[in-house]
Steps between C-alpha positions, in 0.01 A plus 500: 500500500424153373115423354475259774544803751221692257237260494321280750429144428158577340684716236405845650732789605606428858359803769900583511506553184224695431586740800826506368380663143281735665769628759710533181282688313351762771875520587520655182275734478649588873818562342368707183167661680275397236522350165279423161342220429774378215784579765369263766403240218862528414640476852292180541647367177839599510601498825223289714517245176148459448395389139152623532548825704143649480352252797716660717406832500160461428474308839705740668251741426218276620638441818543873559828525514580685231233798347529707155481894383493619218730803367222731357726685229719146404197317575705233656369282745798456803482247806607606855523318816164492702541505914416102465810465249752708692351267825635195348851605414566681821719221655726543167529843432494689832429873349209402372284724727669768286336393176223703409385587134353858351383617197776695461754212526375395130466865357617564129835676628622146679286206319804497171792488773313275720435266187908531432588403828269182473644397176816558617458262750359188283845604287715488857338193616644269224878651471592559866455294824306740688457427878285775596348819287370830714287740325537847576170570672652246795856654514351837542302362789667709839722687247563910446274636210792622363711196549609342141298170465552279216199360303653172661742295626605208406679239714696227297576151637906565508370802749557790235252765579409714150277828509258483259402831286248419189483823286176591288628895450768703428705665784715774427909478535445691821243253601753195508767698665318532785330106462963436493560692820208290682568192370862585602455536851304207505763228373822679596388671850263236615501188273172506477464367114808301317352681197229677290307327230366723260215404265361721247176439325597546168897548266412883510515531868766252528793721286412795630539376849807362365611814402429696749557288790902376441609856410424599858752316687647211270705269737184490833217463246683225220579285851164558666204559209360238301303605205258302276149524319229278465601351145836431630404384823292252312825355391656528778762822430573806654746764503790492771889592520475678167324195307196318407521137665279266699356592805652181666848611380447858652416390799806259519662786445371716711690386841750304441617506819253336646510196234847474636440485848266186432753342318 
């Protein structure tokens, strides 16, 4: 968008504009359920582009679109749509009547993994060309409690659809087998997801998924798993087809096939 699209000719932000950053940002705490303060300064400086992020928030929360709790045993304050913020996305995100927050969403057991899955996302945003990004509180919307949900799903602009799994403890070998057999119904029965994209919070967690995860059926889980960690994520690697390589090159390699048929 060009600065003349920005700002009016008094040197202001245009009324587009401005709706435009707020729409972004409640659209992202739609997406996540809540977030701290530092995420949604970081959202408005990474992705909206803002140098001075602060205003942003600040009058989000002054227009009463946004409100704050705070996490009494972290003692962090979170943000969460209010009904007047969920109002003025409805037109763009049409399961919005399903967003409500709790206390519970932000409880000690979930606030690490939700915090993964956020930075995971800043770390997505600048490597891949992602079209659209689901959490897993709106796939599960209409869905079987016992139904296998990802934590999201990620659409890519070439159409590849990737299951999203960020990992903040250990599962057992008997764990992943049965994470494999769901995950293989999914992309050989139904085509649901191209892939799975693995991310585990720390080098730990990432070999001993590693380990455990290949030696459980080799040839379906080097073709359809995708594992990385935050530090290598960061640079933009990841483990696929028995190797550490970019993630653009995995996913290149990933389906062939299709690269071929656009050819």
């Amino acid at each position: 968008m060009g600065k003349a699209e920005i700002m009016n000719n008094k040197g202001r932000i245009t009324t587009e504009e401005q709706a435009r950053r707020f729409n972004l940002l409640l659209k992202f705490i739609f997406t996540f359920r809540y977030a701290t303060r530092k995420q949604l300064d970081a959202f408005s400086k990474l992705i909206i582009g803002l140098k001075h992020p602060q205003w942003l928030v600040d009058y989000s929360i002054k227009q009463g679109l946004i409100t704050s709790y705070q996490e009494p045993v972290s003692r962090s304050k979170i943000y969460h749509l209010t009904r007047k913020g969920k109002k003025l996305i409805k037109n763009e995100e049409p399961k919005v009547s399903h967003y409500h927050f709790e206390k519970r969403h932000a409880g000690m057991n979930t606030f690490g993994h939700h915090n993964l899955l956020i930075e995971s996302f800043f770390l997505l945003q600048k490597q891949l060309e992602i079209k659209e990004w689901i959490c897993e509180w709106v796939l599960r919307i209409n869905k079987h409690k016992k139904d296998k949900i990802p934590d999201g799903l990620l659409i890519l602009s070439n159409g590849t659809n990737l299951a999203l799994e960020v990992e903040t403890s250990y599962k057992t070998k008997e764990a992943w087998k049965t994470v494999v057999t769901l995950y293989r119904y999914d992309i050989e029965n139904i085509s649901r997801y191209d892939a799975v994209l693995i991310i585990a919070q720390d080098s730990a967690n990432y070999e001993g998924i590693k380990t455990k995860l290949y030696s459980i059926d080799p040839e379906f889980c080097n073709r359809s798993f995708i594992l990385t960690e935050v530090s290598m994520l960061q640079q933009g690697m990841c483990f696929y087809q028995q190797g550490v390589r970019p993630i653009t090159e995995a996913l290149n390699l990933l389906k062939p096939e299709r690269r071929q048929d656009e050819q």
